[in-house]
C-alpha positions as CSV (number, residue, x, y, z in Angstrom):
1,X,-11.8,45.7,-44.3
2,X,-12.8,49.4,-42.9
3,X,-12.9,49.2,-39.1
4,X,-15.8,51.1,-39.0
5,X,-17.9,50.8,-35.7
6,X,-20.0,48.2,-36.5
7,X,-17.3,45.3,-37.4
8,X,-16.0,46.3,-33.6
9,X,-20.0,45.6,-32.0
10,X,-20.8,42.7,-34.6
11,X,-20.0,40.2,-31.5
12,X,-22.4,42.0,-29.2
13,X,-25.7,43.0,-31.1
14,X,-27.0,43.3,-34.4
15,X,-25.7,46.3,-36.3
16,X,-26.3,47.9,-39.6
17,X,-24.9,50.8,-41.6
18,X,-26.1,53.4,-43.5
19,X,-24.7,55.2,-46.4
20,X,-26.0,58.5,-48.2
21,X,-23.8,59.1,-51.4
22,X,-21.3,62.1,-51.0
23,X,-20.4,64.5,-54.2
24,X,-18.2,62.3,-56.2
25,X,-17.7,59.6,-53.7
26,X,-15.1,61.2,-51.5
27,X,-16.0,60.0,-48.0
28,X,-13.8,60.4,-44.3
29,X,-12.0,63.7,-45.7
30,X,-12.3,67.4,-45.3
31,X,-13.8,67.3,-49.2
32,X,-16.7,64.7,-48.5
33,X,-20.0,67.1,-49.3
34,X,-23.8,65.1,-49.3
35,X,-26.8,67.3,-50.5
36,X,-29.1,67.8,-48.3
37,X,-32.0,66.1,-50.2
38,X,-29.2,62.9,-49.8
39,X,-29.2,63.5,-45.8
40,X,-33.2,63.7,-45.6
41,X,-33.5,60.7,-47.8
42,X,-31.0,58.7,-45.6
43,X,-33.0,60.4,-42.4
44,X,-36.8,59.1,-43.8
45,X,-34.6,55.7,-44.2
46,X,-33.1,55.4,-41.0
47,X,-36.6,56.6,-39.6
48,X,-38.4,54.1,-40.8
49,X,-35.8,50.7,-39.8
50,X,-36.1,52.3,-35.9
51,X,-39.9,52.3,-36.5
52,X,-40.0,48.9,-38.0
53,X,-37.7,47.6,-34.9
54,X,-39.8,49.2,-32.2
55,X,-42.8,48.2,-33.9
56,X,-42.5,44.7,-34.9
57,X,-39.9,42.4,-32.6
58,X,-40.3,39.9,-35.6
59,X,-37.7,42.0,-37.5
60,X,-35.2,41.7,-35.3
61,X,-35.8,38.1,-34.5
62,X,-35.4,38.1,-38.6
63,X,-32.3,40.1,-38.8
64,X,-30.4,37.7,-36.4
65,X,-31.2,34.7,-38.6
66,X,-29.3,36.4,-41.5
């Protein structure tokens, strides 16, 4: 499994990740490329899960049931 940051923070709150596709799936090297119209969609995503959160306590509460 990746050790991304989330796996080490898992123990202490809720985490999530969130992936925008890179040009022919080449992630963590110097050739990983996203269009920008894939970083503004991940943005708008990310956006609206903070605003949800902030919003509505119920989706945490939710989230930690999972």
């Amino acid at each position: 499994m990746a050790g991304h940051d989330s796996t080490n923070m898992k123990d202490l709150v809720l985490t999530v990740m969130l992936f925008v596709p890179s040009f022919e799936g080449v992630s963590h090297n110097l050739n990983e490329f996203t269009k920008d119209d894939d970083l503004l969609a991940g943005l708008d995503h990310l956006t609206e899960v903070l605003r949800r959160i902030v919003t509505d306590p119920a989706v945490v509460a939710e989230a930690g049931n999972g």
